[in-house]
C-alpha positions in Angstrom: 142.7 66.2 123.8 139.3 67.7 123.7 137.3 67.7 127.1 134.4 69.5 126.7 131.1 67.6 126.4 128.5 68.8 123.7 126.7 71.0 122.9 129.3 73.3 122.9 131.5 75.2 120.6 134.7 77.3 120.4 136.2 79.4 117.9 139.6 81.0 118.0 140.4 83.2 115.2 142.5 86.3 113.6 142.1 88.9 111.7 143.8 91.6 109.5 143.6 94.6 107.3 146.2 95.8 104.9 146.6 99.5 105.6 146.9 100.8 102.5 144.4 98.7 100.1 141.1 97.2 100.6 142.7 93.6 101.7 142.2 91.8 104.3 142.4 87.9 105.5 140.5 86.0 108.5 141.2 82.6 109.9 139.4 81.0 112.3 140.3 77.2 114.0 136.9 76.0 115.4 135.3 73.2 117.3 131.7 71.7 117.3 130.6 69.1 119.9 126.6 69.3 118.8 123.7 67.3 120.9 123.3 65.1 117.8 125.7 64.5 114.3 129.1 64.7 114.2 131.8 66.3 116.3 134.2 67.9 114.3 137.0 70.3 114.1 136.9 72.3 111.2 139.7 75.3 109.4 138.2 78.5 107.7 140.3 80.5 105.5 138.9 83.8 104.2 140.5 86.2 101.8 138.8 89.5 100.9 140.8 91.1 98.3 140.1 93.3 94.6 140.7 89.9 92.9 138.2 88.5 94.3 137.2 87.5 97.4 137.9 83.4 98.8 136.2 80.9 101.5 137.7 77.8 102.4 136.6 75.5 104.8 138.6 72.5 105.9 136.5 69.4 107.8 138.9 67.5 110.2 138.2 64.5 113.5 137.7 65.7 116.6 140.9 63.2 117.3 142.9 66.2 114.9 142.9 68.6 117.2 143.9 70.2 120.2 143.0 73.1 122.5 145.0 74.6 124.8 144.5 76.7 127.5 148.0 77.7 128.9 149.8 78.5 127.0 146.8 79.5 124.8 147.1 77.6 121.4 144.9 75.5 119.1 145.9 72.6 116.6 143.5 71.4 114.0 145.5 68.8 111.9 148.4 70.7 110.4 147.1 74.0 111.4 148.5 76.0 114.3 147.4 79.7 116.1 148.4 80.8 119.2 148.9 84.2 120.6 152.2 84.8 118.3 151.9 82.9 114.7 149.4 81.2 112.7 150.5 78.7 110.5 148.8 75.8 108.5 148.2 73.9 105.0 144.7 72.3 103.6 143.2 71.7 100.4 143.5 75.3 98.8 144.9 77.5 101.0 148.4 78.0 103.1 149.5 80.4 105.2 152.2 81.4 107.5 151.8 84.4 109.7 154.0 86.0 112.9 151.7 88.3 114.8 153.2 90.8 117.3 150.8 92.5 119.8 151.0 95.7 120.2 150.7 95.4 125.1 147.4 96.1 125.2 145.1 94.4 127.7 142.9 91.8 126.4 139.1 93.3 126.3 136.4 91.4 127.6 132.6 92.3 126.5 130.5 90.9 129.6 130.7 91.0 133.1 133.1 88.7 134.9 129.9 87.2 136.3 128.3 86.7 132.4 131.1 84.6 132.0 130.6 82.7 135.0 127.0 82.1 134.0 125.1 79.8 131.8 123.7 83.1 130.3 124.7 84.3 127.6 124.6 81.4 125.9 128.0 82.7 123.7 130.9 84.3 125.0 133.9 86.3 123.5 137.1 88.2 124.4 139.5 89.6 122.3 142.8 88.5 123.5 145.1 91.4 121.8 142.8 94.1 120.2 145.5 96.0 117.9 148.3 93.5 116.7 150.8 93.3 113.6 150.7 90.6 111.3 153.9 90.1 109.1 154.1 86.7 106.4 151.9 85.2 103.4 148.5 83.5 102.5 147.3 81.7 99.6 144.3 80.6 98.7 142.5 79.1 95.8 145.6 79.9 93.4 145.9 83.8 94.7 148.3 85.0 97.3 149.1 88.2 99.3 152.3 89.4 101.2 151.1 90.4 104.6 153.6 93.1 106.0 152.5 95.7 108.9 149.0 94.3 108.5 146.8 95.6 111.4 144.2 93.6 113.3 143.6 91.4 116.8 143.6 87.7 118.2 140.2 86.4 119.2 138.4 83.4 121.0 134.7 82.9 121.1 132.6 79.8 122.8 129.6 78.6 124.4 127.0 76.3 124.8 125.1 78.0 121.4 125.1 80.7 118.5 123.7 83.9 119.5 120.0 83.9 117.8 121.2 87.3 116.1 124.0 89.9 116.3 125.6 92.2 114.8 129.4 92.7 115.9 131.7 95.3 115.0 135.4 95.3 115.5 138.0 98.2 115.2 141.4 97.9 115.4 142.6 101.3 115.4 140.9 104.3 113.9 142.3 106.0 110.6 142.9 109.6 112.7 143.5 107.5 115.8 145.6 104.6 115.5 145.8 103.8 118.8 141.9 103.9 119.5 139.8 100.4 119.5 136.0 99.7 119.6 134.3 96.1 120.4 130.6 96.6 119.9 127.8 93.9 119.4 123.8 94.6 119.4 122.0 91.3 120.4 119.0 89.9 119.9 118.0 86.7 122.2 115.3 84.4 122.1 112.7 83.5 124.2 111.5 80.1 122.8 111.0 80.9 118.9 110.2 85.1 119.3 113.2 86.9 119.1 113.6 89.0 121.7 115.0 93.1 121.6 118.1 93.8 120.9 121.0 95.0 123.5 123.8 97.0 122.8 127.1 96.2 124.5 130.7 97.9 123.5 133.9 98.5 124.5 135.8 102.2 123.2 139.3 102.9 124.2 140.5 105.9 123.1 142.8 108.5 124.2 143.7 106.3 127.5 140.5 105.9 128.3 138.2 103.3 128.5 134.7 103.8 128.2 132.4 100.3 128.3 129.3 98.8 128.9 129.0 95.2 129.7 125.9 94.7 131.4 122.4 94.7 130.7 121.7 97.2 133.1 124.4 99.2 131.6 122.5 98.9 128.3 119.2 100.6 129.0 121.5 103.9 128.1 122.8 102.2 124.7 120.9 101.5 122.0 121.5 99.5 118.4 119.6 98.5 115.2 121.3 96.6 112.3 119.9 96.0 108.8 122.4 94.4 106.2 124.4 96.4 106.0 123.8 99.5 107.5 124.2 99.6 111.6 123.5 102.7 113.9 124.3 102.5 117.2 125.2 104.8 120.6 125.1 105.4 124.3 125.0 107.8 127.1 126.4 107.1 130.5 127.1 109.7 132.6 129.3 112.5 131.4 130.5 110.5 127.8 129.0 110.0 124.7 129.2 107.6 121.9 127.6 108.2 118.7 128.0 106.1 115.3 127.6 103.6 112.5 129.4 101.1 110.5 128.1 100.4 106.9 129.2 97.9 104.2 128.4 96.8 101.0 127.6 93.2 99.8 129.9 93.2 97.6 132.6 93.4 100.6 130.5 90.6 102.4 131.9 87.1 102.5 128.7 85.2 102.9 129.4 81.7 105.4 126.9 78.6 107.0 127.9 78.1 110.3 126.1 74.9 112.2 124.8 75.1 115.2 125.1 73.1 118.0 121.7 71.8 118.6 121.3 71.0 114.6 120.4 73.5 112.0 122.2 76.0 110.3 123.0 80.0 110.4 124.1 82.1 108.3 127.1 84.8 108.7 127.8 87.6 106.8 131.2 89.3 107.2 133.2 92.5 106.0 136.3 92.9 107.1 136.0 96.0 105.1 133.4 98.1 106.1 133.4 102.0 107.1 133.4 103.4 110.5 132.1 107.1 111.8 131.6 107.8 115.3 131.2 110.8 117.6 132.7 110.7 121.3 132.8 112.6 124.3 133.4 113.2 127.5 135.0 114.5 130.7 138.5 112.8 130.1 138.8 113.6 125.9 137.2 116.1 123.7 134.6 115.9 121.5 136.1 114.1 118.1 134.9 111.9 115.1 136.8 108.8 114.5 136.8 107.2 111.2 137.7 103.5 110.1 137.8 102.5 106.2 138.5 99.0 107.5 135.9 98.1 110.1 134.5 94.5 110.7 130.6 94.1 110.5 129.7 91.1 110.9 125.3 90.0 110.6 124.6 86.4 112.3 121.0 85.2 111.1 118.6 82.4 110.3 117.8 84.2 107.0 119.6 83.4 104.2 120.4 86.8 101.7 119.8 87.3 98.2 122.3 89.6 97.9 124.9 88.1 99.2 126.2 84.0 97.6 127.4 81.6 100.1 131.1 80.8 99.6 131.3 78.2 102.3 
C-alpha cells in the first residue's frame, strides 16, 4: 500500500556497466502522486548497447504497487527490486538480475538535517555504491548476458524534480576499482529565475572519504554543465578534487519525466560517459583517476535537438 500524499515522488533504480564493452542497462521502479492528473506507478527499462540503444516505459495503478521500507523493496505489478535481485516482465522487455554488494556503506549526498528538511525539494542516497550484477535483460527483441557487471542500488524522492542538475555517478575507477564518486551541481529556483548552481560530491578513495554535503561546504566547490561536457572541483582544507565527465549524444538515452506539480522535464542520460579527475591530499597522493564508464546524467526544461526522445 502506498501512503504518501501527493505531490510527491520516489524512484528506486539500478544500474550497470559491462566491464569490458560499452554496455550497460538501467532500471528504475517509480512512483508519482502529482497535485493534479493521475497517480501512477510506472517501470523504465533502459538498454545502452552498440546495437542500438532501448527505452521502455511501462504505465501501471497506483493499486499495482508496493513500497517497502524494511526490508527495502518495491513491487510495481510483476516487477520486483530490492537490495539483492531485480526481476520483472512488461510489454518489451524482461529481465532477471542477482545483485551482490560489494560491504560498502551506503552514501548519502546531504546533511542528515537536508533530509530532515522540506529543502531540497529532492533527495537521494545510494544504498550500495559498487555492486555486482550477474543474469539477463531483453528488450525490444535484443538481449544481453549480464555477468560481473559493475554498478550500485539507488533511491531518490521528494516533494519535486530538481529545476536542473547534472549528476555523475562512479562505481569504481578503471586504475582504481575500489574508488567511487557521487557528484551533482544544482541549480534551484527562486520563482521562475533559476538560481546558481552548487556543487555537492562524495569521493572515496584509498580508504578515505572526502565529501561535501552542505551549502556552506560548497562555497569551496564549484560546477558548470553544458550537454555534454561537465567540469567540476573543490578545495577543502588540505585535499583537492579536480575533474570532468564528458559524453556524447550518441551515448545519451534521451527520457520525459513528469513532474509533480504538472508539466514535463527532460532527462538525458549516459551510462557511458568518460571520467578524469585529479585528487589530493594529506591521507593519499596526488593521482588521476579515469572512468570509461561514468554516468552523466542533464535534468532540464529544454528539450535537445541533438538528442531524440525514446520515452
Amino acid at each position: 500500500m502506498i501512503t504518501a500524499k501527493a505531490p510527491y515522488y520516489e524512484s528506486r533504480f539500478v544500474r550497470a556497466n559491462d566491464p569490458d564493452a560499452d554496455r550497460a542497462v538501467w532500471l528504475r521502479e517509480t512512483l508519482l502522486l502529482p497535485t493534479a492528473g493521475s497517480v501512477t506507478a510506472d517501470v523504465w527499462v533502459m538498454m545502452f548497447d552498440p546495437a542500438g540503444h532501448r527505452a521502455v516505459r511501462q504505465q501501471y495503478a497506483i493499486d499495482d504497487a508496493n513500497f517497502d521500507a524494511d526490508p527495502w523493496a518495491a513491487r510495481i505489478a510483476d516487477t520486483t527490486l530490492d537490495d539483492t535481485a531485480a526481476a520483472g516482465t512488461i510489454p518489451d522487455a524482461r529481465w532477471d538480475l542477482s545483485i551482490t554488494p560489494d560491504g560498502q556503506d551506503p552514501v548519502r549526498v546531504l546533511t542528515e538535517r537536508a533530509y530532515r528538511r522540506r529543502f531540497p525539494t529532492a533527495k537521494t542516497t545510494v544504498r550500495h555504491p559498487k555492486a555486482r550484477f550477474d543474469g539477463r535483460v531483453e528488450s525490444r527483441g535484443h538481449g544481453v548476458d549480464v555477468a560481473g557487471w559493475v554498478g550500485s542500488v539507488n533511491h531518490n524522492w521528494g516533494t519535486r524534480h530538481t529545476p536542473a542538475y547534472a549528476y555523475g555517478q562512479i562505481c569504481g575507477f578503471d586504475n582504481a576499482p575500489d574508488s567511487t564518486l557521487e557528484i551533482v551541481t544544482a541549480r534551484a529556483a527562486l520563482g521562475p529565475v533559476l538560481l546558481p548552481g552548487v556543487t555537492l560530491f562524495v569521493l572515496r578513495h584509498a580508504g578515505e572519504e572526502f565529501a561535501v554535503r552542505a551549502i556552506r561546504g560548497s562555497l569551496h566547490t564549484h560546477g558548470r554543465y553544458t550537454p555534454f561536457r561537465w567540469t567540476f572541483g573543490a578545495r577543502v582544507g588540505e585535499h583537492m578534487i579536480e575533474g570532468e565527465i564528458t559524453t556524447t549524444p550518441d551515448d545519451v538515452i534521451g527520457l520525459t519525466y513528469p513532474d509533480t506539480h504538472g508539466g514535463a522535464k527532460y532527462c538525458y542520460n549516459s551510462a557511458l560517459a568518460h571520467c578524469r579527475i585529479q585528487v589530493a591530499g594529506k591521507a593519499f597522493e596526488r593521482t588521476e583517476l579515469v572512468s570509461r564508464r561514468a554516468m552523466f546524467e542533464i535534468l532540464t526544461d529544454d528539450r535537445l535537438a541533438s538528442v531524440p526522445l525514446l520515452v
